[in-house]
C-alpha positions as CSV (number, residue, x, y, z in Angstrom):
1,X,-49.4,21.2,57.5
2,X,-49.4,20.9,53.6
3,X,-52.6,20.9,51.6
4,X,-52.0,18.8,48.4
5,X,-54.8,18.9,46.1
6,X,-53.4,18.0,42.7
7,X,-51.3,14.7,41.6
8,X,-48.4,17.6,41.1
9,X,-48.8,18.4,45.0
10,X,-48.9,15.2,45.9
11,X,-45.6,13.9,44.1
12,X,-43.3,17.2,45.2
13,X,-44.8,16.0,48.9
14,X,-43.5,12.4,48.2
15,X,-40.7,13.3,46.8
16,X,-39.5,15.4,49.3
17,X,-40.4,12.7,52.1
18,X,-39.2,9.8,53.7
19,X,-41.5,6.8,54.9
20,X,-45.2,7.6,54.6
21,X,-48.0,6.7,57.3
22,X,-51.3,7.1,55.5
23,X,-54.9,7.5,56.6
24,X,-57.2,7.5,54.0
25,X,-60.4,9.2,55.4
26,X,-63.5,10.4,53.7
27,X,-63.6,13.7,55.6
28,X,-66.3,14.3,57.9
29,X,-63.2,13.6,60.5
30,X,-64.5,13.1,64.1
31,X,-62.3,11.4,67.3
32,X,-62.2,8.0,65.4
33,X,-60.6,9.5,62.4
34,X,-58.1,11.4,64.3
35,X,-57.0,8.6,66.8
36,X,-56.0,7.3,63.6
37,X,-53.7,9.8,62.9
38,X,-52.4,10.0,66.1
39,X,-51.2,6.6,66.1
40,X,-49.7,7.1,62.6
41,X,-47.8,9.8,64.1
42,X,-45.9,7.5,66.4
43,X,-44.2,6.0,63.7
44,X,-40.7,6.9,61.6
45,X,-41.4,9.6,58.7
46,X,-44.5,11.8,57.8
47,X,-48.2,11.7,58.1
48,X,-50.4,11.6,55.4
49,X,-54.1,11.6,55.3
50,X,-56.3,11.7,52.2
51,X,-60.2,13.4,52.1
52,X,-61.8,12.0,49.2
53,X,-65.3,10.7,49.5
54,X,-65.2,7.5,46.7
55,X,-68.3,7.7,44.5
56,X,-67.1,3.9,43.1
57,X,-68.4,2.9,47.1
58,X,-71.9,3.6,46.8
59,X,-74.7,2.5,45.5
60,X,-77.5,4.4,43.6
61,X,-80.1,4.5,46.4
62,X,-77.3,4.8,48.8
63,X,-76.1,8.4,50.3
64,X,-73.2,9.8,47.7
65,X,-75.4,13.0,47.6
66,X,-75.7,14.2,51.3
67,X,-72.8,12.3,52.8
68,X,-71.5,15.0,55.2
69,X,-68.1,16.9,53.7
70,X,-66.6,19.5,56.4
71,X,-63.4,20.0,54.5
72,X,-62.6,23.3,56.2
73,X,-62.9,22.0,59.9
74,X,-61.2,18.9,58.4
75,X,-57.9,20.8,57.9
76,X,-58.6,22.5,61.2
77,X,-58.4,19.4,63.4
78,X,-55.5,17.5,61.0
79,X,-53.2,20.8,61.8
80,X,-53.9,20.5,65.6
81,X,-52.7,16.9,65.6
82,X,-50.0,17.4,63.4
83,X,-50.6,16.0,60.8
84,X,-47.7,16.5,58.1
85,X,-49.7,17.0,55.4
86,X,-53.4,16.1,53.8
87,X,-54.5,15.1,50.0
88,X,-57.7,16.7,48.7
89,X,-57.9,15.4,45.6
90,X,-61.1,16.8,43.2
91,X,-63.9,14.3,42.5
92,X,-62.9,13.3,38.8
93,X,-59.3,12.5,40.2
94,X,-59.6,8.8,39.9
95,X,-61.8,8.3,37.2
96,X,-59.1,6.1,35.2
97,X,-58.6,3.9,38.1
98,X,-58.7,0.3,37.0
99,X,-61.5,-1.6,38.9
100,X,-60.8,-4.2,40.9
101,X,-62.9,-6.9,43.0
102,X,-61.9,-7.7,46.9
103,X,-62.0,-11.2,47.9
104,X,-65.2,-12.6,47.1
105,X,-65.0,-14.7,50.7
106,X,-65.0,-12.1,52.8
107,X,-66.4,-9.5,50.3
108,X,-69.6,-11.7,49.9
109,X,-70.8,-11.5,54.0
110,X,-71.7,-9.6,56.3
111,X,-72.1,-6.0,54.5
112,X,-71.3,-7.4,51.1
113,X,-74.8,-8.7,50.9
114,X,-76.9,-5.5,50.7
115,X,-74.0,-3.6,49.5
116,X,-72.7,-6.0,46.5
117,X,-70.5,-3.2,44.9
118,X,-69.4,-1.6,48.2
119,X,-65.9,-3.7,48.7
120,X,-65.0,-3.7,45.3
121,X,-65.2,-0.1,45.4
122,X,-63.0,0.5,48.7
123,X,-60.1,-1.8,47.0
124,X,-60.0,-0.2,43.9
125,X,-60.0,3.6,45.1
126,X,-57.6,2.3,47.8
127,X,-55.1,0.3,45.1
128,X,-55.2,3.6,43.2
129,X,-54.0,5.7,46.2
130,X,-51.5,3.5,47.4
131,X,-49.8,3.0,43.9
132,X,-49.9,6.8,44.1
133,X,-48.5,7.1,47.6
134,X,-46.3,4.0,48.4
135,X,-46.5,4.1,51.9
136,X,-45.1,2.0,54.4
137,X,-47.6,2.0,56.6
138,X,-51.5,2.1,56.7
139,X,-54.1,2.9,59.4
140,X,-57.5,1.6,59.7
141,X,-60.1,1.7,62.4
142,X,-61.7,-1.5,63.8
143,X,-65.5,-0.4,63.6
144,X,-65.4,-1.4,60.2
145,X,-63.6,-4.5,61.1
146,X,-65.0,-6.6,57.6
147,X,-63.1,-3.5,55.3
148,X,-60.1,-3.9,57.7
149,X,-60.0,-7.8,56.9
150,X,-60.2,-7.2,53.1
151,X,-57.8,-4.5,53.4
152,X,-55.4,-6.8,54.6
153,X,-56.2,-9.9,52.6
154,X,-55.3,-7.1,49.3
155,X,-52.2,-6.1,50.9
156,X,-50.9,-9.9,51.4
157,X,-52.0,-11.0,47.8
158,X,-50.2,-7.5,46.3
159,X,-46.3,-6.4,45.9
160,X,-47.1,-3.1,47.5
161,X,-44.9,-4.4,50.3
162,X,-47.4,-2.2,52.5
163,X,-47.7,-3.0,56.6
164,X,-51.9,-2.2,58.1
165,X,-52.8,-1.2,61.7
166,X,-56.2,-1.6,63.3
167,X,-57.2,1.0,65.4
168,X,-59.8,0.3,68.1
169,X,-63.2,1.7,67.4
170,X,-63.6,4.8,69.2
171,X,-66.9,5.5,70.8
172,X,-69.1,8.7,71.8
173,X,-69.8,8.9,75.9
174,X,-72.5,6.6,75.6
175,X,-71.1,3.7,73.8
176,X,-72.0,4.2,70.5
177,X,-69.4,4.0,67.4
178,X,-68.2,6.9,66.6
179,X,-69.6,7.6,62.8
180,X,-69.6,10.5,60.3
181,X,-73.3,9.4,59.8
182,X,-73.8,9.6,63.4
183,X,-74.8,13.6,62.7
184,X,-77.5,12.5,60.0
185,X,-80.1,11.2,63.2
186,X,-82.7,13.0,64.5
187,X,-82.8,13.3,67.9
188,X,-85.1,10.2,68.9
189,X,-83.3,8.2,66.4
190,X,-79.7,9.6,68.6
191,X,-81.7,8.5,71.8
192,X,-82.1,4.8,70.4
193,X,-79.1,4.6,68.5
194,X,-77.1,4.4,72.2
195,X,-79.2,1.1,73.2
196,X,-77.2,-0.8,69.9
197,X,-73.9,-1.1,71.8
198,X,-75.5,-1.9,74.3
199,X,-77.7,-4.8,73.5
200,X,-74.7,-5.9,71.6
201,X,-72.4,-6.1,74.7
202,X,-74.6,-7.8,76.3
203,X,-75.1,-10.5,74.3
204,X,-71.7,-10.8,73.0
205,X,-70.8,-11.2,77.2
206,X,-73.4,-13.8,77.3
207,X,-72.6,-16.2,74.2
208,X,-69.8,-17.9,76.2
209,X,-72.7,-19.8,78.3
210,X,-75.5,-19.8,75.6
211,X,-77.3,-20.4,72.6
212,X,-76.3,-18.4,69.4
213,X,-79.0,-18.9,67.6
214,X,-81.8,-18.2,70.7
215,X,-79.2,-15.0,71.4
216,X,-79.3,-13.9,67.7
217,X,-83.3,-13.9,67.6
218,X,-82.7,-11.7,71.0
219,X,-80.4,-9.3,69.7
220,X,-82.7,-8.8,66.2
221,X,-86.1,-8.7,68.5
222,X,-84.8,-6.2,71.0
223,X,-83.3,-3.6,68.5
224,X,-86.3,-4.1,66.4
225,X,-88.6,-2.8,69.1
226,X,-86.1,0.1,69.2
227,X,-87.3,1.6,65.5
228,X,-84.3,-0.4,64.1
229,X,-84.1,-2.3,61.0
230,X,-81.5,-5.3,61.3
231,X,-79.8,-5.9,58.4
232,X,-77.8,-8.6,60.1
233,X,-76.9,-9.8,63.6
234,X,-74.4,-12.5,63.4
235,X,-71.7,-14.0,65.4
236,X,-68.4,-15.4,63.0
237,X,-64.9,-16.9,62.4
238,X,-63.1,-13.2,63.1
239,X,-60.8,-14.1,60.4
240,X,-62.9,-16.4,57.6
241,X,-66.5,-14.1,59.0
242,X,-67.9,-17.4,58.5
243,X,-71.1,-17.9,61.1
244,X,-70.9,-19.6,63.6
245,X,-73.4,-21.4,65.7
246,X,-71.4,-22.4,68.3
247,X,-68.9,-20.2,70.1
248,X,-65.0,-20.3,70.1
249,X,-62.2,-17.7,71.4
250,X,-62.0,-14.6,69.1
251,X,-66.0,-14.6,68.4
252,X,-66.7,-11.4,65.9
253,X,-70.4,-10.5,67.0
254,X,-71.3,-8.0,64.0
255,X,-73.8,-6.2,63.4
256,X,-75.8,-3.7,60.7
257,X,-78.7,-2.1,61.3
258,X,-80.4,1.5,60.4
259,X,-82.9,3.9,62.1
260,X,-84.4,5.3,59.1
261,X,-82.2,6.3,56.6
262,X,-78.9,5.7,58.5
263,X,-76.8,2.6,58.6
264,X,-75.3,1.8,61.9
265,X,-72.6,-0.8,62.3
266,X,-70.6,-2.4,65.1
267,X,-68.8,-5.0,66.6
268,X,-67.1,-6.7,69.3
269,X,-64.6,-9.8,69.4
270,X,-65.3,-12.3,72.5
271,X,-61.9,-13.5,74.1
């Protein structure tokens, strides 16, 4: 496995190479991150991930500073997965990117709300590595199924002629969504975190037969007794993320919530 970790690296890699399947990751890989490369793997050409935790995503009272970075055992479990090669680019490396702004209709719910500048961050690190890397193919997991939708909505509206794949959310033994912020719990908060998928399930099985509304008051009430705080619990259009108050086939049930300092999200989509 190649380590790139200049632009130099990176274009004797491309150059060299025939299609590209990329995962862009920002380290801190666990079991979700690498199903991702697995499945790129499966296709024609090379494998390449990207480490490079974007500061343009977070916010000033958000968790830039002690976000996890694991670079070493990063490489460790790309090379056992064979992956062809991995950019690790340093922190400065995109600081001419020009800024960009994700669709404000799907940018604008769900996390978009308390994280206004999160989205336009994502597209404009991720419009900067793809006109660096050209790939043909991208690989994105599910958990964050709102990124995913923007993702794709950008790759429609540009000429980067660039095909995405959602991979299913990959989950720890107990249910809950594998996260790099997972490992940032203490251990009561790791105890209660498992009820989320839970509770979600749940109610996502039972919004075929009832209320929304009366379930979404549930959902909030029962997680709050839990230590959480719910930043939103809402059922939507799973392409639009519109809310809806009444169900229909390919319900997104989403949901945000933290135990003290760490965000949790997760969703399901009702058949």
């Amino acid at each position: 496995m190649k380590v790139l970790n200049s632009l130099n690296d990176l274009d004797k890699f491309l150059n060299s190479s025939g299609e590209i399947n990329f995962v862009p990751t920002m380290g801190n890989l666990h079991y979700g991150h690498l199903k991702l490369v697995t499945e790129a793997n499966k296709f024609d050409g090379v494998t390449l991930a990207s480490i490079y935790v974007n500061p343009l995503q977070f916010g000033p009272n958000e968790d830039l500073d002690v976000y996890p970075r694991t670079l070493d055992q990063d490489l460790m479990h790309l090379e056992a997965i064979s992956c062809d090669a991995v950019f690790c680019p340093a922190p400065d490396f995109a600081k001419n990117a020009i800024k960009l702004s994700a669709n404000s209709a799907l940018s604008k719910k769900l996390c978009g709300i308390s994280r206004p500048h999160f989205f336009d961050g994502v597209i404009t690190i991720l419009n900067y590595l793809f006109q660096l890397v050209r790939p043909t193919n991208v690989f994105f997991g599910l958990k964050d199924y709102q990124q995913y939708l923007i993702v794709k909505d950008f790759l429609i509206n540009s000429n980067l002629n660039i095909d995405i794949h959602g991979v299913p959310t990959q989950r720890e033994e107990d249910g809950l969504a594998m996260s790099s912020r997972n490992n940032l719990m203490s251990s009561q908060q790791r105890i209660n975190a498992k009820h989320l998928p839970v509770i979600l399930k749940e109610i996502a099985k039972r919004s075929k037969y009832e209320n929304l509304a009366d379930l979404k008051i549930e959902g909030i009430e029962r997680l709050e007794k839990l230590n959480f705080n719910v930043d939103y619990f809402l059922f939507c259009n799973s392409t639009t993320l519109e809310e809806l108050f009444k169900f229909e086939p390919n319900t997104l049930v989403a949901i945000a919530a933290k135990l003290g300092n760490v965000r949790l999200i997760d969703n399901f989509i009702i058949q």
